[in-house]
N, C-alpha and C positions, 0 to 999 in steps of 0.2 A: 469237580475241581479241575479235572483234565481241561476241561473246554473254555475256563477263564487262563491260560497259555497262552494262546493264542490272541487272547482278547487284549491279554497285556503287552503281547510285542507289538501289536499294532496300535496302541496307543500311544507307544514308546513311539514310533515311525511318526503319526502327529504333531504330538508334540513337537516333534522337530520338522517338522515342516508348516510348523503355525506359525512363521515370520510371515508371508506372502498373503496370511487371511486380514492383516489388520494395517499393511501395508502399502502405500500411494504415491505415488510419482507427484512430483511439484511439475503446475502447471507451467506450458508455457508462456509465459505470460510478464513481460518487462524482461530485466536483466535476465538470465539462464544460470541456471544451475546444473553442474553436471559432475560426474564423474571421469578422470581422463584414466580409461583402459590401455595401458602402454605396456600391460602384460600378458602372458597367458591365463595368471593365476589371478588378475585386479577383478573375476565377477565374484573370487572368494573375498578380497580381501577390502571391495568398497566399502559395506559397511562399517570400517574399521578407520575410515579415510575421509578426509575433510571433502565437502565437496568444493570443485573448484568456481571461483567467482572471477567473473573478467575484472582486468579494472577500468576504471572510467574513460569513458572517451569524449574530449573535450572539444573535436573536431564537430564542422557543422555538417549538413546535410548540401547537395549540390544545387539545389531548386536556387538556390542565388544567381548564380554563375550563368545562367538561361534570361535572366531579370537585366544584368547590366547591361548597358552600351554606351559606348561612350561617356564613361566616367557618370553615370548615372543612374541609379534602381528602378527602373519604371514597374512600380510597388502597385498591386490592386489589394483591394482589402483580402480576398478570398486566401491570395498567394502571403498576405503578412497572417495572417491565420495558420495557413500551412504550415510559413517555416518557424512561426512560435511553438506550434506543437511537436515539432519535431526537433527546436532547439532548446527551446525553454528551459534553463536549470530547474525551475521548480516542478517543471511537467516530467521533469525526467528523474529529479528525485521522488514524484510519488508515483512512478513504476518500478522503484525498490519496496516499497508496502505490499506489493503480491508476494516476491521472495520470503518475503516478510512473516505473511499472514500464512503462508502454504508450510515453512515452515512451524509456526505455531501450532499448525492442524498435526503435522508429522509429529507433532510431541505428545498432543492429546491424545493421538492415536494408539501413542506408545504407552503408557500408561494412564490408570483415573485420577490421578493426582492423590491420592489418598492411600498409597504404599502397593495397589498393584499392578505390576506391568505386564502386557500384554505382550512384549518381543519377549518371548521363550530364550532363556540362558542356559550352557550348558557350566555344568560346575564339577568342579573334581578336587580332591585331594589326595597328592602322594605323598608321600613321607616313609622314612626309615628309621628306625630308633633301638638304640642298644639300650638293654636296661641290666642292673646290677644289685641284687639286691641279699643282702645277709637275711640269714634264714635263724630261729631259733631252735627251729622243730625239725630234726634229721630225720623225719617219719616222713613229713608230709615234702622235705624240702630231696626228697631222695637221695639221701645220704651228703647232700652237697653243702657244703657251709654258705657258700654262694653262688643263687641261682644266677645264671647270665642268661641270656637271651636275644634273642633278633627280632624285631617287631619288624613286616612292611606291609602296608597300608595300600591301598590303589580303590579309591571311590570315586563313583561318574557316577552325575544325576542331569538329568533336563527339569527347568522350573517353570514353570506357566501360569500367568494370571489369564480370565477370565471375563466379559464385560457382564458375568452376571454376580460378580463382587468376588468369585473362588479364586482358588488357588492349587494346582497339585505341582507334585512333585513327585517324578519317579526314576529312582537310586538304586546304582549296581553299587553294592561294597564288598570287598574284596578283602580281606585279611589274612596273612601268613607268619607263624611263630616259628619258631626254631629254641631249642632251649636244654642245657644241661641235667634238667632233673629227670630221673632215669621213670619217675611215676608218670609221668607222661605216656600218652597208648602212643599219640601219632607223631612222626619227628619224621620232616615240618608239618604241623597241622594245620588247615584250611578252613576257613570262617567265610563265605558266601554269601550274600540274598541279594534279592529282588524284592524290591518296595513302591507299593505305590499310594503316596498320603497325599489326603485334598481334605481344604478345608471351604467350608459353603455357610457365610453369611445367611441368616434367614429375617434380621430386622434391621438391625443397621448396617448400612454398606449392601443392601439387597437388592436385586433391580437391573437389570441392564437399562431402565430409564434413567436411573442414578448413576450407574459406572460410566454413562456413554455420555454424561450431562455435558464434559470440557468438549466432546468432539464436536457434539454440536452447537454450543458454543463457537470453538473455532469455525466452524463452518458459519455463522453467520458472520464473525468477524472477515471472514473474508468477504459476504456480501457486503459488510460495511465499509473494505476499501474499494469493492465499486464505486460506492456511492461519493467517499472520499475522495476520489479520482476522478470521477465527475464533478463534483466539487470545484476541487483543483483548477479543473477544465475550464469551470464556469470561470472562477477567478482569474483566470490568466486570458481568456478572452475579452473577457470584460477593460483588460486592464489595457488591451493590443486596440481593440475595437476601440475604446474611449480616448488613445494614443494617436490612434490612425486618423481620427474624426477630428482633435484638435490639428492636427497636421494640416489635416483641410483646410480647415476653417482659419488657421493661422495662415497660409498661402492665398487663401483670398485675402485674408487682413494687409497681407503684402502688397496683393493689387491694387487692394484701394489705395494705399498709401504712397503707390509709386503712383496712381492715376489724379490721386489729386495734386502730388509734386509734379506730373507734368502739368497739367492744370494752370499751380501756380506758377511755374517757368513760363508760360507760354502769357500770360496777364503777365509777368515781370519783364518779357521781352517786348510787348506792346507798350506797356510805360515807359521803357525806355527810350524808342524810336520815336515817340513823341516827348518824351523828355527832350529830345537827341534836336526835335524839329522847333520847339519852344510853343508844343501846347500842350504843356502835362505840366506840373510843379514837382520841385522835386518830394515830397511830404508823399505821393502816390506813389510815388518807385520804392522810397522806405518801405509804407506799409505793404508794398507787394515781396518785397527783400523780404518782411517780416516771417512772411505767408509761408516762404521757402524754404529760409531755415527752421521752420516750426514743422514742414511737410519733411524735409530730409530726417527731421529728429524722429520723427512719428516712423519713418520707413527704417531707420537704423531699428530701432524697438520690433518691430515687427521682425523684420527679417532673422533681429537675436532670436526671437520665439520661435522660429521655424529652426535655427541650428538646434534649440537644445530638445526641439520633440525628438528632432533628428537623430540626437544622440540617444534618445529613451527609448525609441523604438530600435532602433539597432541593437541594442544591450537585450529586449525584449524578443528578437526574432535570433538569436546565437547565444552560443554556448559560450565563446570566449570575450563574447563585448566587444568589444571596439580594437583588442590583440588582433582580431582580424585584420589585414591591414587592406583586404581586398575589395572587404565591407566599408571598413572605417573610412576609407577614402572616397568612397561613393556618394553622390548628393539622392538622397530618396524624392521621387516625383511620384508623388500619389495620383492613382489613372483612374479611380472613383470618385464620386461628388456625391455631395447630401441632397437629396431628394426630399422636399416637401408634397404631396401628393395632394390634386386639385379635391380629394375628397377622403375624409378621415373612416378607415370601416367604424361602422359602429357594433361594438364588442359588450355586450350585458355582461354586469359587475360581475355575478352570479358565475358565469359560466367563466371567465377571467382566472377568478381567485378559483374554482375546481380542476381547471388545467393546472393552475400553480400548484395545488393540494396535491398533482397528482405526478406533478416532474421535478417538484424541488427535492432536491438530492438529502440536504439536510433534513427534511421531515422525515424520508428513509430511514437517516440514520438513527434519529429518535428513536422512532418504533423496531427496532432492532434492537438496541440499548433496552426498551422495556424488555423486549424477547427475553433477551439476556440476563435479567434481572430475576426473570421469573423460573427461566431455568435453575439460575441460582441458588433460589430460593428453595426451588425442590430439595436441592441438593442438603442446605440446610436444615429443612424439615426434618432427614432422614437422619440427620445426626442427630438429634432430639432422641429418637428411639433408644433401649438398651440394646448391647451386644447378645445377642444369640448367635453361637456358631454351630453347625455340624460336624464332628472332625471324623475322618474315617482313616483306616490303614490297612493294606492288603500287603501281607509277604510271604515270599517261600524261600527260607533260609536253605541252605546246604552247609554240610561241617564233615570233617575226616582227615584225610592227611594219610601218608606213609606211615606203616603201621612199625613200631619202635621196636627194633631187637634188641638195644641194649639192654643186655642181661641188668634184671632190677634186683638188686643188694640191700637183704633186711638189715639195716645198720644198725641191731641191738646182737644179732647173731649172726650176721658174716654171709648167711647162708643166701643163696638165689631163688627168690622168688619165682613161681612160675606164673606167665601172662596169660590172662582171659583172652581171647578171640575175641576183638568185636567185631559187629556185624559187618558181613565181609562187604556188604553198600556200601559201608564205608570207607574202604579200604583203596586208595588211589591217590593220583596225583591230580593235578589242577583240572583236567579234562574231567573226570569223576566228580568234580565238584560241579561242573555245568552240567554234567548230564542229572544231578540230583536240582540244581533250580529249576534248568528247563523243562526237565521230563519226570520227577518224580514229586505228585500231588503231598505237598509238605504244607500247605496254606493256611496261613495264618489272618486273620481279621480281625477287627477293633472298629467300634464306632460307637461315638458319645457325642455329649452337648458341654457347651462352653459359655455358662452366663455373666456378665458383666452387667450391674445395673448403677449406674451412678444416684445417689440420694437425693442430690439435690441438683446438681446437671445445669449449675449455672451459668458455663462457659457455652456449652447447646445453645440456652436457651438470648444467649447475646448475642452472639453469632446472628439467631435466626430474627431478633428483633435487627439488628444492623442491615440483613438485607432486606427484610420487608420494608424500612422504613426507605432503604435506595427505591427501592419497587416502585414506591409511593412520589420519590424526587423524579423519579423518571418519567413516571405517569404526567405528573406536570410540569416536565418539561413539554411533552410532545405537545400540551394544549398550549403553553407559549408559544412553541415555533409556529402551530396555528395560527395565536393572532398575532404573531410577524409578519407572517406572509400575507394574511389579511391587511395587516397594514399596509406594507409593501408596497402590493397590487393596487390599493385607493393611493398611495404615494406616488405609483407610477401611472396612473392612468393619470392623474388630477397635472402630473408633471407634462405628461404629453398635454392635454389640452390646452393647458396654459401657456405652452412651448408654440403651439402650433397657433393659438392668435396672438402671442407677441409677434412672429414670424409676419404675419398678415400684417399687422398694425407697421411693422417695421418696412413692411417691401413699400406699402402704401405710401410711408412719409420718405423712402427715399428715390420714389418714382416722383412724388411731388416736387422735393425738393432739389431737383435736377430739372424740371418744369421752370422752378421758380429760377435757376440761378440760369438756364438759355434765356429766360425773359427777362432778366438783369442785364446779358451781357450783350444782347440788343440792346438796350437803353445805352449802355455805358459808349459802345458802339458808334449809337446816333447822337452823341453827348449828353441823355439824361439823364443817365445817373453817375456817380461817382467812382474811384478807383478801392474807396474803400468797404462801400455798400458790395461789390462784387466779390471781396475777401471775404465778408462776414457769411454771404452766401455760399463760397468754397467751403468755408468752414462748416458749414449747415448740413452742405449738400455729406463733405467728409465725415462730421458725426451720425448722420443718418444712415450712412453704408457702412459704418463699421456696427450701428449697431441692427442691419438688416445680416449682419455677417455672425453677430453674436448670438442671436434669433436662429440664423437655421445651424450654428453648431448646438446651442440650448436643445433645437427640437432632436437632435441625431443622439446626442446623449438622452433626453425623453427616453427616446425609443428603445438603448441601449438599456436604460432604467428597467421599462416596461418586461423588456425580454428577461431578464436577470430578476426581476419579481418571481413570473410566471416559471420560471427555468427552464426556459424553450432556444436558450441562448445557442446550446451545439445544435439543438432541429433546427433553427433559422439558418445558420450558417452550413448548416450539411456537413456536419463534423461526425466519424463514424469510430466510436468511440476503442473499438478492438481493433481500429488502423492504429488508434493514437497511441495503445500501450505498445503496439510494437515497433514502435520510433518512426513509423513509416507512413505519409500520406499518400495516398494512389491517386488523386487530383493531376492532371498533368499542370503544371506553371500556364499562367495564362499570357497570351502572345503580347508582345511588348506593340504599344500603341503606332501606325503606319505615320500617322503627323505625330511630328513632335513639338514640342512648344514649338510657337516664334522665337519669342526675344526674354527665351527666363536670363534673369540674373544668373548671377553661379549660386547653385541648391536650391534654386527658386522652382516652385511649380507652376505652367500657365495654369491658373486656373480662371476659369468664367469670374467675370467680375460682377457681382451684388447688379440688382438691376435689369440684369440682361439674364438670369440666370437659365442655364437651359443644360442642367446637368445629367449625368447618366442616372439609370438605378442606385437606388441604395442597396438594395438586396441583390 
């Protein structure tokens, strides 16, 4: 018995230093969490303290400020990439789902969800209490009519749960009486022990594969806002990318527009001077008038669509929109072109749709979600079983006190009692009572079983049908997002090729019909043809270019498609995803273009006009 002493103070020392086994730091990772130490005493008193969260910062990132000149963003796709992810409100609200998720883990950790907690609690109760009570029996009440008394109290225990379903608890209690009645040996007498009770699940609630279900749970939940975040990623590229590409392709819509209004100014200043000389009628000036106002209306249009991408991409690359007033007043000149390439790779369906299979974020998150289910379900299972418990109890009481002189008074006959000697062990103040828990083998033990069996265990058994049958919704889910992506991938390959011989068809009939309207206005020229056959040509030559211009924005979105199928959209772009939760892209801004336009409009970009196309990379 001597050598379970020493077994118990050091259990006692565990216990209290089991906060640090189950224990973990939130990652770094998006917003910070921290604790602010502004004392000597804040490593006692953190976990007691909120931790502290920044607040939002609605300020943008600098990469702009390197981009302007002269009242204008000279914008490349890569750099409108950048500063969406660095500004993005929605990329920056889903780098609060790791705070998120890491604290979710920090709870799991703390306890099984099922009543026991793993952070070790230290517990005590003091208390003082007088008590007063009338007596009937002057024998037993020593001679007093009323016994009075002093009750205090002083218990300390450490609690501790277990991830393999236990429980112990081990308890100093302390008790000291004081009291009137002269029968009493010891005045004060001392009440002592040292306990140590655990109790150990052996069917339901059994397992550290059961108690530890929520942790790893959370732990995938946090793989799941990876993928969430990547997600995100996809999403908000997609939406810059497909923003960026219309910008394009609306600045070429512009050129054409202003290319065929000079066109027709230049046919309406030739009518004229022949108007002017009397071999033109006036019926040719009209319809060339016509030409002009119909080209100004078509450039007003255009040029509107370029303001308001204007404005969508700007709200899309900042935190504050368009409040910027350094941003908002800037005209964006996008410094990439869409790129048709003289030869399309050829990509086997097969091999497509298993890239897809294997970087779509959302298929992850499916099969994660089963993970989840299945763990679950374990957990389920177990509560099915009846309660068996094991309960034990170890103590080594001490008891004594100041041994009572007060002379005891037989109160039928007056006369003085003479007092027994008890064991002089016993005999002391409070120190004599440590030296009997610590040092004198007084050990007491207990140990039984505890069954609980429910008859009929219908609530168990609903439970466990409710998540088998999620089990089974989640199972098919993941074979849906299968064939979404399946489809996807034939949606976006069928969109590329389709994209890429309208494109053909389109350059062809506006290479022609720019043929056809030089060999009108030689006719017209040498007075064979009319001033109105040369308008309808303008006009021909106009629809043909805007829709060689509709063709190669159709194929840049394809491609956009294609990538967002397969989920290769941040690999293409060279997005390094543990840059991007930490607000930061390490890309330097790309150098602002050495020519600048000629002759843009204000917010106009030169861009190459349809026809002549002779654009940078896409990629």
């Amino acid at each position: 018995m001597k050598q379970s002493k020493p077994f118990i103070a050091l259990l006692c020392v565990l216990l209290m230093a089991a906060p640090g086994v189950y224990s973990q730091q939130l990652n770094d990772r998006g917003p910070s969490l921290s604790n602010e130490r502004e004392h000597w005493y804040s490593g006692f008193t953190n976990n007691y303290r909120t931790r502290y969260i920044p607040p939002i910062s609605v300020s943008n990132s600098g990469r702009a400020d390197s981009l302007i000149r002269a009242g204008n963003l000279y914008l490349s796709l890569s750099d409108a990439i950048a500063m969406a992810l660095e500004n993005n409100i929605d990329v920056e609200v889903s780098r609060y789902a790791y705070p998120l998720a890491d604290a979710s883990l920090l709870g799991a950790q703390a306890s099984n969800g099922a009543g026991v907690s793993y952070d070790p609690a230290i517990t005590s109760n003091i208390n003082w209490a007088r008590s007063a009570q009338i007596q009937t029996n002057s024998v037993t009440a020593g001679g007093q009519s009323v016994n009075v008394g002093d009750i205090q109290t002083r218990n300390f225990g450490v609690v501790q749960g277990f991830p393999t379903g236990g429980t112990a608890t081990l308890g100093f209690n302390n008790n000291s009486t004081t009291t009137n009645n002269t029968n009493a040996i010891f005045l004060p007498s001392y009440n002592s022990g040292l306990s140590l009770q655990a109790t150990q699940p052996l069917l339901q609630g059994f397992g550290w594969a059961y108690n530890t279900r929520n942790i790893r749970v959370a732990k995938n939940n946090i793989r799941v806002t990876d993928y969430q975040f990547e997600q995100q990623l996809n999403t908000t590229l997609n939406t810059v990318i497909s923003t960026y590409w219309n910008l394009v392709s609306s600045a070429l819509a512009v050129d054409v527009a202003q290319q065929t209004l000079d066109e027709a100014n230049r046919l309406l200043s030739d009518n004229k001077k022949q108007l002017d000389i009397g071999t033109m009628a006036p019926l040719d000036v009209l319809q060339a008038q016509q030409q002009v106002s119909t080209s100004e209306t078509n450039l007003i249009t255009a040029q509107t669509a370029v303001e308001q991408l204007e404005v969508s991409l700007k709200n899309l690359i900042s935190r504050n929109g368009l409040a910027n007033a350094s941003l908002s007043a800037v005209h964006i000149i996008p410094t990439d072109r869409i790129t048709v390439p003289a030869v399309e790779p050829i990509q086997p369906v097969q091999d497509v749709v298993a890239r897809a299979l294997d970087h779509r974020p959302e298929l992850a998150q499916q099969r994660l979600q089963v993970e989840n289910s299945k763990i679950n379900l374990s957990g389920a299972h177990n509560a099915l079983l009846p309660q068996l418990n094991v309960v034990g109890n170890v103590s080594n009481p001490g008891a004594g006190g100041i041994f009572n002189t007060t002379p005891q008074i037989n109160p039928l006959t007056g006369q003085v009692i003479p007092r027994t000697l008890p064991n002089p062990d016993l005999i002391g103040g409070y120190g004599n009572i440590l030296r009997q828990v610590f040092g004198i083998p007084t050990i007491n033990y207990q140990i039984g079983f505890q069954l609980n069996i429910p008859l009929r265990n219908r609530s168990a058994q609903a439970a466990y049908i409710q998540q088998d049958l999620q089990l089974r919704q989640s199972e098919l889910g993941v074979q849906k997002e299968v064939n979404q992506i399946r489809m996807d991938v034939q949606n976006a390959l069928i969109a590329v090729k389709n994209a890429r011989a309208r494109y053909q068809s389109a350059a062809t009939a506006s290479a022609v019909a720019q043929q056809v309207l030089d060999a009108e206005q030689k006719k017209y020229e040498l007075g064979a043809s009319t001033s109105y056959a040369v308008v309808q040509h303008q006009v021909d030559l106009a629809n043909a270019r805007s829709a060689e211009v509709s063709a190669v924005s159709a194929y840049a979105q394809a491609k956009l498609q294609l990538d967002q199928a397969t989920g290769t959209i941040l690999e293409n772009n060279n997005v390094i995803i543990d840059e991007v939760k930490n607000g930061r892209v390490s890309k330097a801004p790309s150098p602002i273009p050495d020519v600048a336009p000629a002759t843009p409009a204000p917010g106009r970009a030169a861009i190459t006009a349809p026809g002549a196309l002779t654009p940078a990379a896409n990629r």
